[in-house]
C-alpha positions as CSV (number, residue, x, y, z in Angstrom):
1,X,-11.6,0.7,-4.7
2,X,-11.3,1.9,-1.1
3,X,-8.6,4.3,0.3
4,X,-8.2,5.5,4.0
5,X,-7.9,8.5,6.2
6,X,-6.1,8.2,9.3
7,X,-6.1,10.2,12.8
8,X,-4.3,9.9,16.0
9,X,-6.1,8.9,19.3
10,X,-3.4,9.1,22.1
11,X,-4.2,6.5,24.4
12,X,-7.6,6.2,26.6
13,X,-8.5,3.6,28.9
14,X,-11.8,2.8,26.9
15,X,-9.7,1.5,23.5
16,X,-7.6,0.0,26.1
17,X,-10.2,-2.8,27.0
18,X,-11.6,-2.6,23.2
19,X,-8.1,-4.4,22.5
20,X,-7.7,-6.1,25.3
21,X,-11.3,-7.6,24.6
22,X,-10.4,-8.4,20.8
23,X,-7.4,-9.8,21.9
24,X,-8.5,-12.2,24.2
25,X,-10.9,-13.8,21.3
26,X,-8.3,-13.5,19.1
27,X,-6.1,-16.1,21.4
28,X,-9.7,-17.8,21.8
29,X,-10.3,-18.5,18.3
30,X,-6.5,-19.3,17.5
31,X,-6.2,-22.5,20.2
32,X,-9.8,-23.4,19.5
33,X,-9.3,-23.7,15.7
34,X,-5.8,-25.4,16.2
35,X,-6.9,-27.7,18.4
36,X,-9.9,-29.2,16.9
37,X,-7.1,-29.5,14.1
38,X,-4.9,-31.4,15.8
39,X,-6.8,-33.6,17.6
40,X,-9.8,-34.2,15.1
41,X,-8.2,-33.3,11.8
42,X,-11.0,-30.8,11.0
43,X,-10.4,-27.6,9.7
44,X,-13.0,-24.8,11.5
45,X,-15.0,-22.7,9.2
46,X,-15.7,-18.7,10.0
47,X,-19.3,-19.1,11.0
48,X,-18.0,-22.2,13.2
49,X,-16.3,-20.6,15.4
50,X,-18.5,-17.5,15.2
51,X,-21.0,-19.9,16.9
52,X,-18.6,-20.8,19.4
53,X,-17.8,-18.2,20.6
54,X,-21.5,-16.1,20.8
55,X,-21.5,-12.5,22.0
56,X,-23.5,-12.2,25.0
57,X,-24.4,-8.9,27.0
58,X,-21.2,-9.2,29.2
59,X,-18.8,-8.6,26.3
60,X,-17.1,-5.4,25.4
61,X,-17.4,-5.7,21.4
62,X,-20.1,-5.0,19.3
63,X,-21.5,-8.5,17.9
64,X,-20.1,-7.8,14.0
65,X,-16.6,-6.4,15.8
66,X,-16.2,-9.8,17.2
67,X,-17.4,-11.5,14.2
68,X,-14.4,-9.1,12.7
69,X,-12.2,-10.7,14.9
70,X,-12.9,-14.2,14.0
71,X,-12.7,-13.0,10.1
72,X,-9.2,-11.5,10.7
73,X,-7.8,-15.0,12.0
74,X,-9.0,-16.9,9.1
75,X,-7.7,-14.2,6.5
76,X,-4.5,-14.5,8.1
77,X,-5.0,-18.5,7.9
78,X,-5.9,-18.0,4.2
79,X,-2.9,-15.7,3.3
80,X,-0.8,-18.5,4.7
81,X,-2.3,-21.4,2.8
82,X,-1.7,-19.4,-0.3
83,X,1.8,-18.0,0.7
84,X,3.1,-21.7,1.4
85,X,3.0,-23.1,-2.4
86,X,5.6,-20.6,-3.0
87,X,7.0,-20.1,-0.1
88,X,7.9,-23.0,2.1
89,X,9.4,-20.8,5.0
90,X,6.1,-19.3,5.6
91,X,4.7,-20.0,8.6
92,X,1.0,-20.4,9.9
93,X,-0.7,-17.6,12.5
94,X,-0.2,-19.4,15.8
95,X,0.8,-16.4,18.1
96,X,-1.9,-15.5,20.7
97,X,-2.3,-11.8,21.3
98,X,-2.5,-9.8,24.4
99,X,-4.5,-6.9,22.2
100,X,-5.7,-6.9,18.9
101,X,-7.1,-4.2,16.5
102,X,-11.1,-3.4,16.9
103,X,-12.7,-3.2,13.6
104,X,-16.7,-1.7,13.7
105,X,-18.9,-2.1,10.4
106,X,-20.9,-0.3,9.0
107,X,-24.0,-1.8,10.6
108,X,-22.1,0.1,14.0
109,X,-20.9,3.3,12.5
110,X,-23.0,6.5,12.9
111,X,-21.9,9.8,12.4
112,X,-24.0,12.6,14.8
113,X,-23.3,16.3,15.2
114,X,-19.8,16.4,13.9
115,X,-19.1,13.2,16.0
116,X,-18.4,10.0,15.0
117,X,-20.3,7.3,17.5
118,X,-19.1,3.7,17.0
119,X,-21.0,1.3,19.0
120,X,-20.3,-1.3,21.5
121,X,-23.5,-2.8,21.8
122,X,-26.2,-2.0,23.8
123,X,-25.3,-2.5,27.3
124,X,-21.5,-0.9,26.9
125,X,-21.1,3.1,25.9
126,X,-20.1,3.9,22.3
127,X,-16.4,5.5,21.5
128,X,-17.0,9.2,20.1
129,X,-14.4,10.5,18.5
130,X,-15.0,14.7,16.9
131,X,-15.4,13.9,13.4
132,X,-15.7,16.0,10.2
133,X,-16.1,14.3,7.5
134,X,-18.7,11.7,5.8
135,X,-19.7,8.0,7.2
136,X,-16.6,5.4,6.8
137,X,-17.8,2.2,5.2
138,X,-15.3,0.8,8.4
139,X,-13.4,1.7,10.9
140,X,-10.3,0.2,12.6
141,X,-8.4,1.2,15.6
142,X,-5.0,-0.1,16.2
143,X,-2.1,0.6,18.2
144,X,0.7,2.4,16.1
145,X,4.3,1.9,18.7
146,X,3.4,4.7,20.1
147,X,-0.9,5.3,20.2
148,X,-3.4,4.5,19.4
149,X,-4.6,5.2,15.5
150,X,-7.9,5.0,14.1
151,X,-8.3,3.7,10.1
152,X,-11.3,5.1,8.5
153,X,-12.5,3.2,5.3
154,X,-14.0,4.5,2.5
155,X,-15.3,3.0,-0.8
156,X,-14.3,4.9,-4.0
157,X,-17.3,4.2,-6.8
158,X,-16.2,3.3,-10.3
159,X,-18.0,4.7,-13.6
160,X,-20.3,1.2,-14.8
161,X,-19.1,-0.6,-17.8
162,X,-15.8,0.1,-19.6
163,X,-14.7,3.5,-20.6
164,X,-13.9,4.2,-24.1
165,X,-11.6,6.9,-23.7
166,X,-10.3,9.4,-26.5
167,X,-6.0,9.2,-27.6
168,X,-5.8,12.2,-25.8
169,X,-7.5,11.3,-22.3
170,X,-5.1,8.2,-21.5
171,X,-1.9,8.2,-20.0
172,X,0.4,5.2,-19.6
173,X,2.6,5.2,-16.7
174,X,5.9,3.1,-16.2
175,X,7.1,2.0,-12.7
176,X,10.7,1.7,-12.1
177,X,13.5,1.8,-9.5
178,X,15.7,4.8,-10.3
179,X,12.8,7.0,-11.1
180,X,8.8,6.3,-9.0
181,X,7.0,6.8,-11.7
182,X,6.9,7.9,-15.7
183,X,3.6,9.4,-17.4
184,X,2.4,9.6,-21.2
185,X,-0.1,11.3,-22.1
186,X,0.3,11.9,-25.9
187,X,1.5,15.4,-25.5
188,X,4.0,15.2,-22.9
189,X,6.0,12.8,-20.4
190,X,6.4,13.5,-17.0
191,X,8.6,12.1,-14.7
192,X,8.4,11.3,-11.0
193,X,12.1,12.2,-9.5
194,X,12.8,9.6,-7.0
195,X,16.8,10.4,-6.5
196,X,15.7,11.3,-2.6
197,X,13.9,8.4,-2.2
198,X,17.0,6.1,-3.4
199,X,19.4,8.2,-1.3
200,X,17.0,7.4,1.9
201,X,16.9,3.5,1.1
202,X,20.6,3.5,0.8
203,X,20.5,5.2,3.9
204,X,18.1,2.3,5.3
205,X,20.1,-0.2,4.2
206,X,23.6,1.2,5.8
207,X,21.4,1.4,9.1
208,X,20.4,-1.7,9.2
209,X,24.1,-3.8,8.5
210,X,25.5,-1.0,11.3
211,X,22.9,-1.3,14.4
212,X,22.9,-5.5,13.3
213,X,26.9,-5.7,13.6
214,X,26.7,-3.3,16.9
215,X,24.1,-5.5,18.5
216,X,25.6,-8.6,17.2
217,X,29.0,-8.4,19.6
218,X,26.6,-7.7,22.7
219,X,24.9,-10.2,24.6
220,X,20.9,-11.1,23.1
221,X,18.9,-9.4,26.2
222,X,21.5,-7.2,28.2
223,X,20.8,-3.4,28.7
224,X,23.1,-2.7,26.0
225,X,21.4,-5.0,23.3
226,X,18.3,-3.5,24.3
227,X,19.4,0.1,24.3
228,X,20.6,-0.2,20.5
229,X,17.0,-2.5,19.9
230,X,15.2,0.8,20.7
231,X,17.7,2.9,18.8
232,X,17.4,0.6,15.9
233,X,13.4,0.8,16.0
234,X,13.4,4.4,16.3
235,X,15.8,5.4,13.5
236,X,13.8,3.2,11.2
237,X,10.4,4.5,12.1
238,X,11.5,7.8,11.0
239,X,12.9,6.7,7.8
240,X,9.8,4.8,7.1
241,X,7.8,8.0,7.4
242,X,10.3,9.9,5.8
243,X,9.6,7.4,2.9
244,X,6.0,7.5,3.1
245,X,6.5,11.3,2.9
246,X,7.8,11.4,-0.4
247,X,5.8,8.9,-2.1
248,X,2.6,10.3,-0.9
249,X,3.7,14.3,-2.4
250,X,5.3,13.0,-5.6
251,X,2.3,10.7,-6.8
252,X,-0.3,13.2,-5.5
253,X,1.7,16.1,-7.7
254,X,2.1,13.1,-10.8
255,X,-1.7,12.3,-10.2
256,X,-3.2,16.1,-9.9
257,X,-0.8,16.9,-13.3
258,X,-2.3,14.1,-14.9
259,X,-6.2,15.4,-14.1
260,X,-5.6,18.8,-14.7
261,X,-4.4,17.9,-18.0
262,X,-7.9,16.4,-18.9
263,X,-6.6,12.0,-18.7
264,X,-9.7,9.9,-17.9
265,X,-7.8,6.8,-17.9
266,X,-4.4,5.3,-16.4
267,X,-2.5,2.3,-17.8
268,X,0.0,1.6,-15.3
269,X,2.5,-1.0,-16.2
270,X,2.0,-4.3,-14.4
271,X,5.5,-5.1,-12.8
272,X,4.1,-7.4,-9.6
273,X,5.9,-10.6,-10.8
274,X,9.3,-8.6,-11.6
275,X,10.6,-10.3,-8.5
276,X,10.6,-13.6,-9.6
277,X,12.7,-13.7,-12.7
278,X,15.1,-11.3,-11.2
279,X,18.3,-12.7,-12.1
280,X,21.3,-10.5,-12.1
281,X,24.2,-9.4,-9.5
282,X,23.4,-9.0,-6.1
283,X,23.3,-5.7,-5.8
284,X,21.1,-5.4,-8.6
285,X,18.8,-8.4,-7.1
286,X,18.3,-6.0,-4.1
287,X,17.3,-2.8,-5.7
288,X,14.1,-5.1,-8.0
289,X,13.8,-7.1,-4.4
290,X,13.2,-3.6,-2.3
291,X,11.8,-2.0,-5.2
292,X,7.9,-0.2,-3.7
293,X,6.3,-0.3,-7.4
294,X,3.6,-1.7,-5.2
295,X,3.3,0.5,-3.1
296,X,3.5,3.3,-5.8
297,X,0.4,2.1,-7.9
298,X,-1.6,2.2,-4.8
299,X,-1.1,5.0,-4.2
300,X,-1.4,6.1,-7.5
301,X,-4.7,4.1,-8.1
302,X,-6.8,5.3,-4.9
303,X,-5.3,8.6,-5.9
304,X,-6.3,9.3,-9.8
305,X,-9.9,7.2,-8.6
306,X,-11.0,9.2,-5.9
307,X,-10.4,12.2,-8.8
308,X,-12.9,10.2,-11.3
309,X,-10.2,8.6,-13.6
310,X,-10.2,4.9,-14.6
311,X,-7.0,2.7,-13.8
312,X,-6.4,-0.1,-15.5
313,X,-3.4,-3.0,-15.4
314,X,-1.5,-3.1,-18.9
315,X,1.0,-6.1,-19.3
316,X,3.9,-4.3,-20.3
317,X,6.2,-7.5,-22.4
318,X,8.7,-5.5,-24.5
319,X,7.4,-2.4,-23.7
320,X,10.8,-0.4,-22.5
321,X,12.9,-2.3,-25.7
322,X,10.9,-1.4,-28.5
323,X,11.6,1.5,-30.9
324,X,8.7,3.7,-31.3
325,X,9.6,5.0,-34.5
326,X,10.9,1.6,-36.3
327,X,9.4,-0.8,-34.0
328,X,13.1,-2.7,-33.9
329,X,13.7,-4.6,-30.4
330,X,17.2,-2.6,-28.4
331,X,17.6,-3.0,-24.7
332,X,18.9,0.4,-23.5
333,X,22.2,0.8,-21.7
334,X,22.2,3.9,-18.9
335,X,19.4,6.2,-18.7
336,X,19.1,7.0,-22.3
337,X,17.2,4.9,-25.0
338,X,19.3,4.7,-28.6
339,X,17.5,2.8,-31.2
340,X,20.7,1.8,-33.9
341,X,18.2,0.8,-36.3
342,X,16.8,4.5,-36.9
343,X,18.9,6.6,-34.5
344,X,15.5,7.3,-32.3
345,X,16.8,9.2,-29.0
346,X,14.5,9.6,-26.0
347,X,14.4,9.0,-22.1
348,X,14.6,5.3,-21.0
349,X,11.5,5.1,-18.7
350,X,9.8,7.4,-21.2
351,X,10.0,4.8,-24.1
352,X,8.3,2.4,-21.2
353,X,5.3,4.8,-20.5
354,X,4.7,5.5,-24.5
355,X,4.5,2.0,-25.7
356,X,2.3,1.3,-22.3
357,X,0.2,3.8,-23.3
358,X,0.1,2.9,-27.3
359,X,0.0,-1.0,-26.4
360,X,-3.5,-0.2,-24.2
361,X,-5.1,1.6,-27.2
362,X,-3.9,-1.1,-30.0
363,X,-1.4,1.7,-31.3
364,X,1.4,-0.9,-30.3
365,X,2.2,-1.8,-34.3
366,X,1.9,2.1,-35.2
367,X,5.1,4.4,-35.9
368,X,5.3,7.6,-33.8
369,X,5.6,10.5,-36.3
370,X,7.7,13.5,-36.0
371,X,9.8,14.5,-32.4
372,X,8.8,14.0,-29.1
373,X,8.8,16.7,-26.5
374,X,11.6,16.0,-23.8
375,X,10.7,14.9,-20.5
376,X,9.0,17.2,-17.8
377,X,11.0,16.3,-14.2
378,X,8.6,16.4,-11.2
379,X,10.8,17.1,-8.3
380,X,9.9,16.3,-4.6
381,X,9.0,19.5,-2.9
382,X,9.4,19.1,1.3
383,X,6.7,21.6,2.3
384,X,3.3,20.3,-0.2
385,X,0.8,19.4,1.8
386,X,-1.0,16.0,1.0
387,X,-3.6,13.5,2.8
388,X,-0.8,11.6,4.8
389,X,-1.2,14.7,7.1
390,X,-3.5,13.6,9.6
391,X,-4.7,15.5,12.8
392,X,-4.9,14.1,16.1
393,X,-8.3,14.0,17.9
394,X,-8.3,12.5,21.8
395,X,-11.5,9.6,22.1
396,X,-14.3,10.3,24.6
């Protein structure tokens, strides 16, 4: 498992050729592969055109960055092939770039005196950027809209073998739409509040019909179209951030309640093919469509690892139907689950996170005895503090 830290550059002259370099193999390696393809109906492996394109003294990138850049192409060329048997709109990487992202591996990293020194190669001077923190794995540097952004990767290390955790070390947690997130752990159930975060996708969703019908009735490329293209990019950038915002503070806050109350191990409920048997009205169809469960249990995942807890994937079939108590089959109306059978009452997405959790431990047949505790709301508080804060440094 890997996660990320993130820092702001500004803009410098020296990343400026680093992308303008990458970009110019990028467009390199594109026609080269596509070409051969037409013309010879042979399909280019990586170390191919890696040999093709050798980097001599003269060139900007390190020798693995440029082997980077190659690998990025055929990743993209891979996603696509994949994409396509589902999808037959996709489309195939065939866009040249101008600049490209610069990616340095570990074999270029070094970190010196509270600076980190990524190297060029010999004959070209390194990028230093002030650095406080321990050697990335890799590092990417990007532009952002506005400047540049540097990526730093690190790899999370996992406990060997399977953990046989205790009943009261696991915690199941059920993704859904209204609500982020929903957490078991025996004793309690939290819940992740995510009325904000609906109220800002509304929001998005509103924005986008408006600006489309405004730019819609003026002509594609005049100064007006423009002028509401740039008002249309900038108004969604800050909504995206204000998105990012609140998922990063409310699963940090689920996460760090989870590890101080002892759990070892997360089941989170494995929604990522909820898309395709979503079959209802259309504004339903939207809210499962723009749903970021995906999002949320990566989050959640780099998050409860990089504390020393063990995620796992639980298929979740009938999980939010069944009764706990009488283990009768009810799909709950509203908010509220009401089994008829036995008159069990309890929060919807709390009935999905308990049977999650009992299903992973082979509890999933067993009656729940006695009355559950009511649900503990996790509200989203503006002014936490979490790792999507990121400073900006200026590279040297």
């Amino acid at each position: 498992m890997y996660f990320a830290r993130k820092l702001k550059l500004g803009f410098s002259e020296q990343l400026q050729h680093l992308a303008l370099a990458a970009g110019e193999l990028y467009s390199k390696t594109l026609v080269s592969f596509w070409r051969v393809a037409r013309k010879k109906g042979l399909w280019l492996k990586p170390s191919s055109l890696m040999r093709w394109f050798p980097n001599s003294s003269g060139n900007e990138l390190h020798a693995h960055s440029a082997d980077a850049v190659v690998q990025s192409f055929f990743a993209s060329l891979k996603s696509w092939y994949k994409r396509r048997k589902t999808d037959p709109n996709a489309k195939p990487p065939k866009r040249r770039r101008r600049y490209f992202k610069v990616i340095w591996k570990s074999s270029a990293i070094r970190v010196r005196g509270g600076k980190l020194v990524l190297s060029n190669g010999k004959t070209n001077p390194p990028v230093v950027i002030p650095w406080a923190w321990d050697t990335p794995v890799q590092v990417e540097i990007g532009w952002d809209g506005k400047q540049y952004e540097l990526r730093a990767c690190y790899e999370l290390s996992r406990p060997e073998g399977e953990v046989t955790a205790k009943a009261g070390e696991v915690a199941g947690v059920d993704l859904g739409e209204v609500h982020l997130a929903t957490a078991h752990d025996g004793r309690a159930t939290f819940i992740a509040n995510g009325r904000l975060l609906r109220s800002q996708r509304r929001y998005q969703n509103k924005l986008k019909g408006k600006l489309s019908r405004l730019m819609a009735r003026k002509k594609r490329g005049s100064r007006r179209w423009k002028r509401l293209v740039r008002s249309k990019q900038r108004q969604l950038a800050r909504l995206r951030r204000q998105i990012t915002d609140v998922l990063h503070k409310q699963t940090t806050r689920l996460v760090s309640t989870l590890h101080r109350r002892g759990v070892q191990t997360v089941v989170i409920g494995d929604i990522r093919d909820i898309r395709r048997s979503a079959q209802y009205n259309k504004v339903a169809n939207q809210k499962i469509h723009q749903m970021l469960s995906g999002q949320v249990r990566r989050l959640l995942t780099y998050k409860a690892e990089k504390l020393g807890m063990w995620v796992v994937l639980q298929e979740e079939r009938y999980t939010s139907q069944k009764c706990p108590r009488c283990h009768m089959l009810h799909k709950p109306r509203g908010r509220e689950y009401h089994c008829r059978a036995c008159g069990f009452r309890f929060h919807r997405d709390g009935v999905g996170s308990v049977n999650l959790r009992r299903k992973y431990l082979g509890q999933f047949d067993v009656p729940v005895v006695g009355v559950m505790a009511s649900p503990i709301g996790l509200r989203f508080r503006p002014h936490t503090r979490c790792s999507s804060v990121s400073r900006s440094h200026s590279a040297t």
